[in-house]
Backbone bond lengths (Angstrom), bond angles and torsions (degrees), N, CA, C in turn:
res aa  C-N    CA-C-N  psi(-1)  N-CA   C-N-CA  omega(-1)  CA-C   N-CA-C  phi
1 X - - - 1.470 - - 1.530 109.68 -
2 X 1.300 120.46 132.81 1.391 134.30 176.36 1.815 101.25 -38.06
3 X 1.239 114.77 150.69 1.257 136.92 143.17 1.237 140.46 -117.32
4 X 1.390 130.75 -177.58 1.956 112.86 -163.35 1.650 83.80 -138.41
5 X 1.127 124.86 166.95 1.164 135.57 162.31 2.086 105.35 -149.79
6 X 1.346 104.04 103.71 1.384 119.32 -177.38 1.346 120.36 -96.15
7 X 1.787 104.54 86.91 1.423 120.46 179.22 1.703 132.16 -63.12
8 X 1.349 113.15 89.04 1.504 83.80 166.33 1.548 138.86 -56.06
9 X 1.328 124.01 -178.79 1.642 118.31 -165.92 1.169 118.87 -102.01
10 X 1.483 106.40 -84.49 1.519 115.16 178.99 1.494 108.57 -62.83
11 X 1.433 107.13 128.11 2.120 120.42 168.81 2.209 90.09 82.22
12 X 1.181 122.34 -6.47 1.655 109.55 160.30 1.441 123.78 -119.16
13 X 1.598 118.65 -15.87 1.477 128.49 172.99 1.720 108.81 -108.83
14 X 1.386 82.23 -48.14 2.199 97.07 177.17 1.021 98.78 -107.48
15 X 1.337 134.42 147.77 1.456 160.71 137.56 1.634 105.53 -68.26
16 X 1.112 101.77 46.89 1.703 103.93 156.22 1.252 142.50 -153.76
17 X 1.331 111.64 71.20 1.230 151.11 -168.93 1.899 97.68 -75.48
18 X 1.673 95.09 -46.17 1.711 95.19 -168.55 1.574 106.91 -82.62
19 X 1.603 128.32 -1.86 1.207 146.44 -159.57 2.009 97.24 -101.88
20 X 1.309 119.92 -50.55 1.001 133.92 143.68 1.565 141.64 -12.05
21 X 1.824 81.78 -65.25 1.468 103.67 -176.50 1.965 96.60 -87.92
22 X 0.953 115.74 -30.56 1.820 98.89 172.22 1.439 118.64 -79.23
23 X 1.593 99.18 0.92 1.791 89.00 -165.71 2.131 92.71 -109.10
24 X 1.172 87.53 -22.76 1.794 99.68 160.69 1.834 104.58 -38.75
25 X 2.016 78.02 -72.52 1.382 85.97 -158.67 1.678 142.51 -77.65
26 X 1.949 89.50 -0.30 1.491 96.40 175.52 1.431 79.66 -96.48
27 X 1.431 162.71 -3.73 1.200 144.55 -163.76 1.776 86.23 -71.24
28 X 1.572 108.52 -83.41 1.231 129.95 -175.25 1.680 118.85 -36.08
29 X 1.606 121.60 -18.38 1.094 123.48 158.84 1.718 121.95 -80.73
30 X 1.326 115.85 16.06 1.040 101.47 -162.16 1.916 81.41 -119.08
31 X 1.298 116.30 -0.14 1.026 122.41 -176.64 1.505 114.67 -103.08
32 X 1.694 114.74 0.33 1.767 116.17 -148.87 1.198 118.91 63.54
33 X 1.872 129.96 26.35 1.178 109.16 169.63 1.793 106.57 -115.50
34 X 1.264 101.50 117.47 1.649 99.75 168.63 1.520 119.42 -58.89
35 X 1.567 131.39 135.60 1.516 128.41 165.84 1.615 95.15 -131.97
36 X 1.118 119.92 128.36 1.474 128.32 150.13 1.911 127.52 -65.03
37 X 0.763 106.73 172.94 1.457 87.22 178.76 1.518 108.74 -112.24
38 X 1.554 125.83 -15.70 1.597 114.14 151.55 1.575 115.31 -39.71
39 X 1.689 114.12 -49.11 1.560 113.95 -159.20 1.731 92.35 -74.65
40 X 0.908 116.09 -36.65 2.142 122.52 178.81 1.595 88.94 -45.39
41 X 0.860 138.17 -95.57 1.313 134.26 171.21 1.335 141.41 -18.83
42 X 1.284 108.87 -29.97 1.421 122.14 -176.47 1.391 104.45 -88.16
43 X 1.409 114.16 -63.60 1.245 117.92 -171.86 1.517 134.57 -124.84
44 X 1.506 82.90 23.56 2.375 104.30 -168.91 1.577 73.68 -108.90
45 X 1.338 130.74 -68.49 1.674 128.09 -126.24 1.432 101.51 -61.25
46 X 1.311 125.99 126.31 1.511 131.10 -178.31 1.927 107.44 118.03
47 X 1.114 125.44 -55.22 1.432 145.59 173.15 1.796 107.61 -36.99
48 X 1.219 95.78 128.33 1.856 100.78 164.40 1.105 124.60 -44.00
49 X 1.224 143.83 -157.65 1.583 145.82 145.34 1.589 92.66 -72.51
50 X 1.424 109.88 -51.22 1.321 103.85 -143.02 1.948 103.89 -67.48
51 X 1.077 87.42 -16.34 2.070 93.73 -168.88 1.407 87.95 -98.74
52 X 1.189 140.85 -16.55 1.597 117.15 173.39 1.345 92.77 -73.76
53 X 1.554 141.59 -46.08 0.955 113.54 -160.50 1.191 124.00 -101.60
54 X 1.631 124.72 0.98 1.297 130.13 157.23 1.755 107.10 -68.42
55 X 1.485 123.56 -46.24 1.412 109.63 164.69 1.190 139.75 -18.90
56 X 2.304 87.37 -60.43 1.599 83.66 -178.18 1.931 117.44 -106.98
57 X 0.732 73.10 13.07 2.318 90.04 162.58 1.627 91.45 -75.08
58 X 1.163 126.15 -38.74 1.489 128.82 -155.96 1.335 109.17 -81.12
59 X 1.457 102.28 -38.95 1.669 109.46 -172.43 1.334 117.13 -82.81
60 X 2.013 108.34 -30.63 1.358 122.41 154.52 1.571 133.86 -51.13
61 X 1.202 109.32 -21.80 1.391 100.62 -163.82 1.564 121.15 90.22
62 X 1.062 104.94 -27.18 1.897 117.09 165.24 1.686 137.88 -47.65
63 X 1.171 117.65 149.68 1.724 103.40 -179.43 1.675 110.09 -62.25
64 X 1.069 111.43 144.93 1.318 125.60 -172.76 1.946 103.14 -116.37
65 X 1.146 119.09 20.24 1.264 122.88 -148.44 1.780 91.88 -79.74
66 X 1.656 125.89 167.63 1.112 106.24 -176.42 1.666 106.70 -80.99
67 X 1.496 119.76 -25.83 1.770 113.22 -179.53 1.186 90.72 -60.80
68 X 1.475 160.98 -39.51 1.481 142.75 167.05 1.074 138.01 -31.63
69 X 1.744 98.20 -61.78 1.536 117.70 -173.84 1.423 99.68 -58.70
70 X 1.726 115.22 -40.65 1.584 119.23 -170.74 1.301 125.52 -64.34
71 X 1.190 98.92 -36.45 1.784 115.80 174.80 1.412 113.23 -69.87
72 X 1.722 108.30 -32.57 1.388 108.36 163.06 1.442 135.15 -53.84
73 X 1.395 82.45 -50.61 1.769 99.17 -175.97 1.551 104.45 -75.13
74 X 1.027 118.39 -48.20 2.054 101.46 160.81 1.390 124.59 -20.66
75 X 1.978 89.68 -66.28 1.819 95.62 -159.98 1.617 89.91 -66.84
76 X 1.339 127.64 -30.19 1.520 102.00 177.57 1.247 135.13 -67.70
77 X 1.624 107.04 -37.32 1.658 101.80 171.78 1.668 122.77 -87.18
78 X 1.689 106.49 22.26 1.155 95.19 153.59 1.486 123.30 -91.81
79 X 1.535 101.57 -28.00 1.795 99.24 168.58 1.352 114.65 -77.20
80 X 1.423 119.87 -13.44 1.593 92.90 165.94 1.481 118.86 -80.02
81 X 1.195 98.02 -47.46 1.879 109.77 170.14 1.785 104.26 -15.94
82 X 1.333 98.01 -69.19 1.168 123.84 -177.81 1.766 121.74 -45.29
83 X 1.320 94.87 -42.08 1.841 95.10 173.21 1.469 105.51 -94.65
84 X 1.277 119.23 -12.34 1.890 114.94 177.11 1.337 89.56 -62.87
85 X 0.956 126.10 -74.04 1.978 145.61 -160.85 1.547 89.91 -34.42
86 X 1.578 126.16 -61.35 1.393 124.90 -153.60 1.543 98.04 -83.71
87 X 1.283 114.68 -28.47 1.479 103.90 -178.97 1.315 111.94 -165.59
88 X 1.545 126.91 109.64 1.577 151.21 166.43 0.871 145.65 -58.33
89 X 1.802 154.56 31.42 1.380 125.99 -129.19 1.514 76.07 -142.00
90 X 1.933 84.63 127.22 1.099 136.65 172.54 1.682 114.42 -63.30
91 X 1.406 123.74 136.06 1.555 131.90 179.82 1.266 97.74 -59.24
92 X 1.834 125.63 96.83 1.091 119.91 172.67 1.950 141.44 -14.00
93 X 0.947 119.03 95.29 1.520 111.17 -176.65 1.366 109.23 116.19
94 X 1.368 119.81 -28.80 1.446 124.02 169.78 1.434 134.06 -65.93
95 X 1.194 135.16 22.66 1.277 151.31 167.10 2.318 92.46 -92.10
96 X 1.323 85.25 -72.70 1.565 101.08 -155.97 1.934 99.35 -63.02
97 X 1.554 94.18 -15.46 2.059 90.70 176.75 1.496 108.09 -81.08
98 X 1.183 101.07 -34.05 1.813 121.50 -172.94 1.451 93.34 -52.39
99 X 1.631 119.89 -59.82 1.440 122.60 -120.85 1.897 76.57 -90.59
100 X 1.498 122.17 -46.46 1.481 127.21 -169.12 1.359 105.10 -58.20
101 X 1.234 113.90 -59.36 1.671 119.18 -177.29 2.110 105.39 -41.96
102 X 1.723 105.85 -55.05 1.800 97.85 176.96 1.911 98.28 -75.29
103 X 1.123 127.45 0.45 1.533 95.10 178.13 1.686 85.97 -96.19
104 X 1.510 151.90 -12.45 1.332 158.94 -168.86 2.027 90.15 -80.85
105 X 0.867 113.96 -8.82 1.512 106.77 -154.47 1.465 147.86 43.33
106 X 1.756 92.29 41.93 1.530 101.91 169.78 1.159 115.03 -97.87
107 X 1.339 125.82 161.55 1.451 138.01 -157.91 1.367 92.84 -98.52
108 X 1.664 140.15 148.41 1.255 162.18 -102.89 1.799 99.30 -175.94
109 X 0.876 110.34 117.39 1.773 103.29 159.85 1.937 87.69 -155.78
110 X 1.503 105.60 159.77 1.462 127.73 168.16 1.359 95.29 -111.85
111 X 1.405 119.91 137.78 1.623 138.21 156.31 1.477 107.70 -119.39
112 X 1.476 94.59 103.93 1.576 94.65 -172.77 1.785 123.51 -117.30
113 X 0.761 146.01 -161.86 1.594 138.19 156.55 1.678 96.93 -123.22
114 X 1.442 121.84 -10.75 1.026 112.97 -170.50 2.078 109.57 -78.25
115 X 1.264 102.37 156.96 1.667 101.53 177.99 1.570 101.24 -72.69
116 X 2.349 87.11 144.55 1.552 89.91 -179.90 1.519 134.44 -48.20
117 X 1.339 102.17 -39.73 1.343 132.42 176.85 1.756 110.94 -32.24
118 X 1.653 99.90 -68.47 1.554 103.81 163.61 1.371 116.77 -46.34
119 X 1.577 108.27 -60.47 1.351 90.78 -164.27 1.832 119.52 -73.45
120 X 1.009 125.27 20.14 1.462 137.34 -161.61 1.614 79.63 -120.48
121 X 1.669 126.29 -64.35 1.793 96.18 179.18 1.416 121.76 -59.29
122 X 1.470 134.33 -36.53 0.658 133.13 160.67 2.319 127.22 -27.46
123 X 0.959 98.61 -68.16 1.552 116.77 -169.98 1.828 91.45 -71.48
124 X 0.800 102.14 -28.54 1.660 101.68 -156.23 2.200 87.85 -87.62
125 X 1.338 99.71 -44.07 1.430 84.08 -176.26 1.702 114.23 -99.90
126 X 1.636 126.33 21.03 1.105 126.20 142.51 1.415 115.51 -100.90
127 X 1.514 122.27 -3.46 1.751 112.53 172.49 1.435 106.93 77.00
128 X 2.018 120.12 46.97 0.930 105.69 -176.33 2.096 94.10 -131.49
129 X 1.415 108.46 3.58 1.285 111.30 -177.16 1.465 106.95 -32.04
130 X 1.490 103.14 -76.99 1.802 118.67 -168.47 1.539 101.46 -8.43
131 X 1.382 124.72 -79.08 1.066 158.75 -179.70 1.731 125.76 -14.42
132 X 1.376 81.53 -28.55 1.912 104.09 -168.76 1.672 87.48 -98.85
133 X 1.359 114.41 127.37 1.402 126.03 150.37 1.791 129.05 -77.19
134 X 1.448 99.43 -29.41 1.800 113.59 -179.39 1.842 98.35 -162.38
135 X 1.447 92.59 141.79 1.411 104.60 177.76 1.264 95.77 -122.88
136 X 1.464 107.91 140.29 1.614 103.11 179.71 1.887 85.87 -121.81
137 X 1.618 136.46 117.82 1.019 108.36 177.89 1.831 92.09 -129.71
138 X 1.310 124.88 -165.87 1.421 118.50 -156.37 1.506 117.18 -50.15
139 X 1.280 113.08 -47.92 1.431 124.52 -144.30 1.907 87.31 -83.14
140 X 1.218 132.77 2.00 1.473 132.81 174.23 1.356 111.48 -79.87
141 X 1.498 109.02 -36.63 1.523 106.07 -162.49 1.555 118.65 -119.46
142 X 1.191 134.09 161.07 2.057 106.65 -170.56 1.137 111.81 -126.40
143 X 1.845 112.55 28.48 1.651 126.00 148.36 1.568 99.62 -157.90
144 X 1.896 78.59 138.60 1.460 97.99 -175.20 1.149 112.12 -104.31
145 X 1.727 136.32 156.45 1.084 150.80 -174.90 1.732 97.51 -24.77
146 X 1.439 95.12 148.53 1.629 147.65 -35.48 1.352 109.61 -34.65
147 X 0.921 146.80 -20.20 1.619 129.51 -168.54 2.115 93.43 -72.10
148 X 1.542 75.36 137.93 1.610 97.26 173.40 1.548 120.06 -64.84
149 X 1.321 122.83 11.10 1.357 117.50 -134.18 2.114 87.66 -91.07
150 X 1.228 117.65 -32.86 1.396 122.02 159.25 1.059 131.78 -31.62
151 X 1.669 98.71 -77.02 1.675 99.28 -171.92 1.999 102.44 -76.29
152 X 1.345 115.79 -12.65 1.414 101.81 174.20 1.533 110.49 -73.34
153 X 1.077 139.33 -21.33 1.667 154.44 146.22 1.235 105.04 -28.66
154 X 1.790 121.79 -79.32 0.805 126.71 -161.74 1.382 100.05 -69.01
155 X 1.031 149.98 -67.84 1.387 163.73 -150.37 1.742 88.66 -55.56
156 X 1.503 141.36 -60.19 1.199 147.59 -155.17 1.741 104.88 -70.84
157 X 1.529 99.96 -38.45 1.225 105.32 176.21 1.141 117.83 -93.42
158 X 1.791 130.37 8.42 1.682 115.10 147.83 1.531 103.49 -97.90
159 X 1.112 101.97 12.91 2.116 103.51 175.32 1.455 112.72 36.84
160 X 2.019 85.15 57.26 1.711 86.49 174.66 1.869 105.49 -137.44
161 X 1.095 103.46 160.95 1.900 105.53 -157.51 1.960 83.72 -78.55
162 X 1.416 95.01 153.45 1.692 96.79 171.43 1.679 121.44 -73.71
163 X 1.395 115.58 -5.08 1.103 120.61 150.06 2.042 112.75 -46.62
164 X 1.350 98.41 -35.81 2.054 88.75 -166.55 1.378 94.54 -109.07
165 X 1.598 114.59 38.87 1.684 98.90 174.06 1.592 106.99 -136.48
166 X 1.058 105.92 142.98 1.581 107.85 -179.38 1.801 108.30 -104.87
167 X 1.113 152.09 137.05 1.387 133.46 143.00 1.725 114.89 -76.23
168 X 1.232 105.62 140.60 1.684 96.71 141.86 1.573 109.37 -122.21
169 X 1.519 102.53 144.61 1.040 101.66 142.45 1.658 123.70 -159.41
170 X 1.292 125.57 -121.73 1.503 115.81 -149.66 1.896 109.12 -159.16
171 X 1.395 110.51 -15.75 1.362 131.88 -177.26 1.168 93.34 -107.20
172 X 1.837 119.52 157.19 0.753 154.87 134.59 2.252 123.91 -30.87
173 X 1.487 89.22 -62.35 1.858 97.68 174.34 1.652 96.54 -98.50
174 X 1.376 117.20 47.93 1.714 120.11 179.95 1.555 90.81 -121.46
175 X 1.485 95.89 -47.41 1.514 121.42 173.85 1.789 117.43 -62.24
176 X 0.843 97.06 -38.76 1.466 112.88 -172.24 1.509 105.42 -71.21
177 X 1.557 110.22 -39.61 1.438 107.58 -152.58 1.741 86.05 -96.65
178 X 1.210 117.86 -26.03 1.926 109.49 179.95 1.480 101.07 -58.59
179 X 1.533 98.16 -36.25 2.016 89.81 -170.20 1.501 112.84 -73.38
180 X 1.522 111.99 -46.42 1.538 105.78 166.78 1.701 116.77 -52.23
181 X 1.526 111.06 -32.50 1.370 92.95 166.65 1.622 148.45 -91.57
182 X 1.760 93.44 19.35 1.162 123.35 172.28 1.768 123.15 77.16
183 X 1.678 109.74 22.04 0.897 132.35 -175.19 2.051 130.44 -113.66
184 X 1.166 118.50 152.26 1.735 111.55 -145.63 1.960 69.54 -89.93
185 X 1.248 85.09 158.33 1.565 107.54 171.86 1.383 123.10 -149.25
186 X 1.326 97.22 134.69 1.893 104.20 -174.33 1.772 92.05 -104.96
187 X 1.455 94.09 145.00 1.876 100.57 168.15 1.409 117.52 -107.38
188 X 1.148 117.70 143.46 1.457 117.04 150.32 1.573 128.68 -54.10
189 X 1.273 149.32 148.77 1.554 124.80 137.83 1.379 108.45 -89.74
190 X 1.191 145.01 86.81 1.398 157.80 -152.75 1.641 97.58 -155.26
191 X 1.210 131.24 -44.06 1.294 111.43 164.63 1.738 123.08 -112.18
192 X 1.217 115.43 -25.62 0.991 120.07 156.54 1.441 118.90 -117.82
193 X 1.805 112.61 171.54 1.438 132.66 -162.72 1.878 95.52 -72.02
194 X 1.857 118.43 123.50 1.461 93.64 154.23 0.694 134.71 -34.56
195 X 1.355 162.90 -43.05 1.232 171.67 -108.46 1.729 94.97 -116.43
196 X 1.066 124.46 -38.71 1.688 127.36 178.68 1.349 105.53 -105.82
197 X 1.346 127.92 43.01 1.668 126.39 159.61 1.393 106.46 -142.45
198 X 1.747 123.83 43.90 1.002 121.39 176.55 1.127 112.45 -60.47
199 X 1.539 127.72 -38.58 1.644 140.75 -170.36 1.404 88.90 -52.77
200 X 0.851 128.60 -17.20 2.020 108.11 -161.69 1.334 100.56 -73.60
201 X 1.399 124.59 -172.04 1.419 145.51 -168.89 1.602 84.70 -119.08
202 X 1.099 136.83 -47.57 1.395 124.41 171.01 1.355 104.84 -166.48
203 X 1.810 103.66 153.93 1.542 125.46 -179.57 1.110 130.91 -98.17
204 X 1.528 131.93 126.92 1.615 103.21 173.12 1.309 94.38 -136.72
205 X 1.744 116.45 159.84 1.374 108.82 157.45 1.482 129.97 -44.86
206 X 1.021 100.30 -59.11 1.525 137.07 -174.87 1.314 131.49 -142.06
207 X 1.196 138.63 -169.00 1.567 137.97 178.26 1.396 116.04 -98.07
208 X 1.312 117.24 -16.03 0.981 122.52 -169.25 1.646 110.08 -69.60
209 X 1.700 111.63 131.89 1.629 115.59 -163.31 1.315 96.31 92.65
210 X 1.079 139.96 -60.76 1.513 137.84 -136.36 1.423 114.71 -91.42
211 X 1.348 118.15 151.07 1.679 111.44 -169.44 1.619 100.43 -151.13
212 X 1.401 121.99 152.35 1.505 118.80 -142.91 1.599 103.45 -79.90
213 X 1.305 108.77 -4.59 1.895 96.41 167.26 0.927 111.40 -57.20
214 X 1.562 126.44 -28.42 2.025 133.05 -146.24 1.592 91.65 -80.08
215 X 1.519 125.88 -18.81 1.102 123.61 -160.74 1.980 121.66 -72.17
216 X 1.269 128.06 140.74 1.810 91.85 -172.31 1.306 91.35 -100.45
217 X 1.187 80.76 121.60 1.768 129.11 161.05 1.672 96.40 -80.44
218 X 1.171 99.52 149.16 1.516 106.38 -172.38 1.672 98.57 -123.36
219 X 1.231 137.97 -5.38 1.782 140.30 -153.58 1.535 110.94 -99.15
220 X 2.093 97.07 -4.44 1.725 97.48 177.82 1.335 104.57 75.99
């Protein structure tokens, strides 16, 4: 019987979490809002564009209106756009896990908060599109991690029981939202320290070595 494996994006397909966090943070300087990149971590990692920047409009004192948030989230994904193009690097091992898992014949979806747009340059300029059966990325769903409301999307649309689905991911509310959606989850340490993803079902640095049986599957 088919199985699903429900990838998050940013820090589990791309390694650019820190690409993110500068294009956040010159976004928000262009507005008078200071972000450090400890607080990007603490309390951005998991969040849309659109809720990082209604967050911090919120904490500012600033309009939070949606032509804001939108204009925000533009000028930001043009500087990320912009640093993917100049420089790419892929979550070590994840090309060759991707490509084994669709020649294994498991079904592929991304649940992301990130915009489609990214994740379409992304896949399209490592040659990993084919591969994806359903992308669930922000602008699909109208709450982002922790709410389950993603991977229950994705999961409905490979029309498979959460018994045959694994998540990975790499956040904290990535984690949060597989468990509200009643699904086993493996973590990365790619954005945070092992040592703080005990909750997971399992840890890895990276992919590298690893191949999608290792994953816990819960269906026996």
């Amino acid at each position: 019987m088919t199985c699903g494996i429900l990838f998050d994006f940013n820090g589990v397909i791309i390694d650019d979490e820190p690409q993110h966090c500068d294009a956040l943070t010159t976004t928000l300087a262009e507005y008078g809002y200071t972000l450090d990149r400890d607080t990007y971590y603490r309390d951005y990692l998991g969040f849309d564009d659109r809720e990082c920047f209604r967050f911090s409009f919120v904490r500012a004192g600033l309009p939070a209106d949606d032509a804001t948030l939108l204009q925000a989230v533009e000028r930001k994904s043009t500087h990320y756009e912009r640093s993917v193009r100049h420089s790419m690097r892929l979550v070590p091992g994840v090309s060759d896990f991707i490509e084994a898992a669709a020649l294994d014949g498991f079904q592929l979806a991304i649940v992301s908060a990130a915009l489609r747009r990214e994740i379409d340059l992304v896949l399209d300029l490592a040659g990993l599109r084919p591969h994806f059966a359903e992308i669930v990325a922000a602008e699909n769903v109208s709450a982002c991690k922790p709410d389950p409301e993603g991977y229950n999307r994705a999961r409905t649309s490979l029309a498979l029981q959460p018994s045959r689905c694994v998540v990975v991911e790499d956040s904290i509310p990535g984690l949060t939202a597989a468990r509200a959606a009643g699904l086993p989850c493996a973590m990365l340490a790619t954005s945070h320290p092992e040592s703080a993803l005990g909750e997971a079902d399992l840890v890895w640095r990276d992919f590298v070595g690893h191949e999608p049986a290792e994953l816990p599957w819960t269906h026996g």
